[in-house]
KEKOLRO-803023 format. One record per residue (C-alpha): residue number from 1; x, y, z; residue in one letter. Coordinates in Angstrom, 3 decimals, always signed. Example, Ala and Ser with C-alpha at 12.3 -4.5 7.8 and 13.67 -1.06 7.14 Angstrom:
BEGIN
ATOM:1:+12.300:-4.500:+7.800:A
ATOM:2:+13.670:-1.060:+7.140:S
//
This chain:
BEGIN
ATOM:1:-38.583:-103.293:+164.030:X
ATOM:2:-38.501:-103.999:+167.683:X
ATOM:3:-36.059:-101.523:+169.858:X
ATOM:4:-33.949:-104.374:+170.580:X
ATOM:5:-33.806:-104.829:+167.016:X
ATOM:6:-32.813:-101.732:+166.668:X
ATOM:7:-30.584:-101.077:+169.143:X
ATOM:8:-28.640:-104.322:+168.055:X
ATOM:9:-28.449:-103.025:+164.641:X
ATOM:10:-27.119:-99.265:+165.680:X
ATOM:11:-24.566:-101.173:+167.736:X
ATOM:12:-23.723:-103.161:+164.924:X
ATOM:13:-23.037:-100.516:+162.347:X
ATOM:14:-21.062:-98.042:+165.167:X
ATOM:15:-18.479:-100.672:+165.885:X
ATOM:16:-18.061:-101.664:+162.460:X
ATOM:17:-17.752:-97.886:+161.468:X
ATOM:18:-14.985:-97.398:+164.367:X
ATOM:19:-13.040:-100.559:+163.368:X
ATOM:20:-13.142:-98.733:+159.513:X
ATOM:21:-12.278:-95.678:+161.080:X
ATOM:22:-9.430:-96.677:+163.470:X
ATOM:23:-7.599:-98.739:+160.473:X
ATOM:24:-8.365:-96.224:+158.027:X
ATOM:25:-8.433:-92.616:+159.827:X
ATOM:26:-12.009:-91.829:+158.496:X
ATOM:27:-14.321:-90.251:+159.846:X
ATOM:28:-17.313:-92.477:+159.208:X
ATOM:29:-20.652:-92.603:+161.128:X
ATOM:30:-23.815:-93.986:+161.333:X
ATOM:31:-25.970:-92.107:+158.250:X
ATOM:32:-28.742:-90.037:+159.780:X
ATOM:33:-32.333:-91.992:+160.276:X
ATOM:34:-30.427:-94.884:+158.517:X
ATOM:35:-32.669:-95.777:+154.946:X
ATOM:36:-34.909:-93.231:+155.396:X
ATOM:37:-33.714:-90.805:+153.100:X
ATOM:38:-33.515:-91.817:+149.512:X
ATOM:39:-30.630:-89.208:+148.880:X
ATOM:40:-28.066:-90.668:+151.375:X
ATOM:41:-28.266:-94.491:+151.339:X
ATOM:42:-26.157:-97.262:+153.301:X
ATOM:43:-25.888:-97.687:+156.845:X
ATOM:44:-22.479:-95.679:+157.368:X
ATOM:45:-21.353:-92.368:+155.735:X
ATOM:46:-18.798:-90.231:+155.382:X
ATOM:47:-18.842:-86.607:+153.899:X
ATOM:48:-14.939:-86.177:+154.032:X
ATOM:49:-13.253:-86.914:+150.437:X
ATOM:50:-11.958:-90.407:+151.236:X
ATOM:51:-11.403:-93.795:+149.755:X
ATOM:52:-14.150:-95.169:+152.527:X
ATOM:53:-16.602:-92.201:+150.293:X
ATOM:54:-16.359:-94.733:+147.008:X
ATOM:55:-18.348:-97.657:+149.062:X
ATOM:56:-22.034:-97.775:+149.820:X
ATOM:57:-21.799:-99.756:+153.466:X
ATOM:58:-24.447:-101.751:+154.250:X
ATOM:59:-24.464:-103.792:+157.750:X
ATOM:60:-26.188:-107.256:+158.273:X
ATOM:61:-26.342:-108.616:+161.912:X
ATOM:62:-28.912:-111.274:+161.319:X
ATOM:63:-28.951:-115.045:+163.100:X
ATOM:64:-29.854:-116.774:+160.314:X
ATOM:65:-28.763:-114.438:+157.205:X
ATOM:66:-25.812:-116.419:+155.117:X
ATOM:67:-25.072:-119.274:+157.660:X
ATOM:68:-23.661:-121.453:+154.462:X
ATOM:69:-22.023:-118.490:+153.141:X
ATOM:70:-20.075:-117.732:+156.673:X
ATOM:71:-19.319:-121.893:+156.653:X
ATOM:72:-18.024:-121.591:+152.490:X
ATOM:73:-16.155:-118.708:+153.893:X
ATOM:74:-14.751:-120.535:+157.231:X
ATOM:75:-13.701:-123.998:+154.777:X
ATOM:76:-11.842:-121.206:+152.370:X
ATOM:77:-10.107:-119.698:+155.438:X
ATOM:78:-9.225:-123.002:+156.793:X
ATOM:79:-7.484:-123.943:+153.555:X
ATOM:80:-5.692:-121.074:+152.880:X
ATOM:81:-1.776:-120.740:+153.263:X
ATOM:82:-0.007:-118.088:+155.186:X
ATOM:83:+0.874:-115.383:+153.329:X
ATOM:84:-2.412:-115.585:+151.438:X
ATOM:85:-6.286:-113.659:+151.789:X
ATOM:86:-8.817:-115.818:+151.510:X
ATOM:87:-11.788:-114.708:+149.185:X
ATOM:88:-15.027:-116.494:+148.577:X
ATOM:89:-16.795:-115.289:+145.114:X
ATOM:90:-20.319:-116.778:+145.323:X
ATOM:91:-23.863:-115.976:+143.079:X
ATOM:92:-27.307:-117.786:+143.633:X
ATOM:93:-30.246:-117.944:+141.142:X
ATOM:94:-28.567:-116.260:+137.918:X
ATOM:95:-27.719:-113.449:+140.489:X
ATOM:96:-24.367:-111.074:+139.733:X
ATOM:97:-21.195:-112.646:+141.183:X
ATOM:98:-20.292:-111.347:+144.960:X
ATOM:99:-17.531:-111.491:+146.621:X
ATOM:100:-16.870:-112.516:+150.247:X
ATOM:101:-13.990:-111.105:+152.046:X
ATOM:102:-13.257:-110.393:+155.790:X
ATOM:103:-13.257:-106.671:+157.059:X
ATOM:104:-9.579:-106.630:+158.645:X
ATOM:105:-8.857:-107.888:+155.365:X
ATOM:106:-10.497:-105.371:+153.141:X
ATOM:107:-9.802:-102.456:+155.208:X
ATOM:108:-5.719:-103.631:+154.799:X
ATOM:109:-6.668:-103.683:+150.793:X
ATOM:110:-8.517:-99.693:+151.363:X
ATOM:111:-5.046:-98.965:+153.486:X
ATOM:112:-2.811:-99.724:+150.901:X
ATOM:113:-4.551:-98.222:+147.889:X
ATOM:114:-4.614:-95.286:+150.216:X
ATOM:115:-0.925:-95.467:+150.788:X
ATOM:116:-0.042:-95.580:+147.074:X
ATOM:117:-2.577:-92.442:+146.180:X
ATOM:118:-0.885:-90.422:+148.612:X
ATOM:119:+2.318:-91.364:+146.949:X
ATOM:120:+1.443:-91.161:+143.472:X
ATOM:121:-0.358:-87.430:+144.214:X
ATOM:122:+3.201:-86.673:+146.082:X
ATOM:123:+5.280:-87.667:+143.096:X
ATOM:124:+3.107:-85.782:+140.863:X
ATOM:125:+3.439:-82.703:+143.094:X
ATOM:126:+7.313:-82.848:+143.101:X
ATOM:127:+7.030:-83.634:+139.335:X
ATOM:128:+5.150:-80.254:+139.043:X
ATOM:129:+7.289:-78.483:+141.322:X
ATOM:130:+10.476:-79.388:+139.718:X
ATOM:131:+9.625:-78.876:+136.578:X
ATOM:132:+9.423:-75.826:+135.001:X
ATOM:133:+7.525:-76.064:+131.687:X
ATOM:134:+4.556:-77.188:+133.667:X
ATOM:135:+4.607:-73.981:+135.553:X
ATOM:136:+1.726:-72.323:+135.334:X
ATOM:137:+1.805:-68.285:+133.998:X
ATOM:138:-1.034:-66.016:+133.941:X
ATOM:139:-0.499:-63.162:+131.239:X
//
């Protein structure tokens, strides 16, 4: 890999971390010696317990890596109504099915699963709290 290559790629994978992070509130960051270490995989990390930790993130910045796939997803885009997410499922050879989404996008789906797990871990907490035959004694 050349060090413009590289440099390209750590660029790449920082802003795409701090977009995650700024919509999110993660902490994210670029994984030490990125693919070197068989133990801690992707490109970004986290080691706070987060709904970013469930992903493995992998960043692309390649010129010629999924040109049709970036025009299927355009055409989708282009077609869909307001009010609606466009989402591009796509395989190739007998390959599993992907799917295509954009980041501001996905990171608005992360942001509201977020929301209702904080809620649902609230309610539970006020369920506990109010309740008393889930009070815990220790004889």
């Amino acid at each position: 890999m050349t060090i413009n290559a590289y440099k390209k790629g750590t660029r790449t994978e920082r802003a795409v971390a701090n977009q995650i992070n700024s919509a999110l509130g993660s902490h994210l960051r670029r994984t030490p010696m990125s693919g070197a270490f068989r133990d801690l995989p992707g490109d970004i990390t986290t080691f706070e317990d987060s709904i970013v930790k469930e992903f493995l993130w992998e960043i692309k910045n390649r010129k010629e890596t999924g040109r049709k796939l970036i025009g299927w997803y355009e055409k989708a885009e282009s077609e869909t109504p307001q009010g609606k997410t466009p989402v591009l499922i796509f395989t190739c050879r007998a390959k599993p099915f992907y799917v295509c989404i954009r980041l501001n996008y996905f990171l608005n789906l992360l942001k509201r699963i977020q929301e209702y797990e904080t809620k649902i871990n609230e309610l539970i907490k006020k369920y506990e709290n109010s309740n008393p035959t889930n009070a815990r004694t220790d004889n």
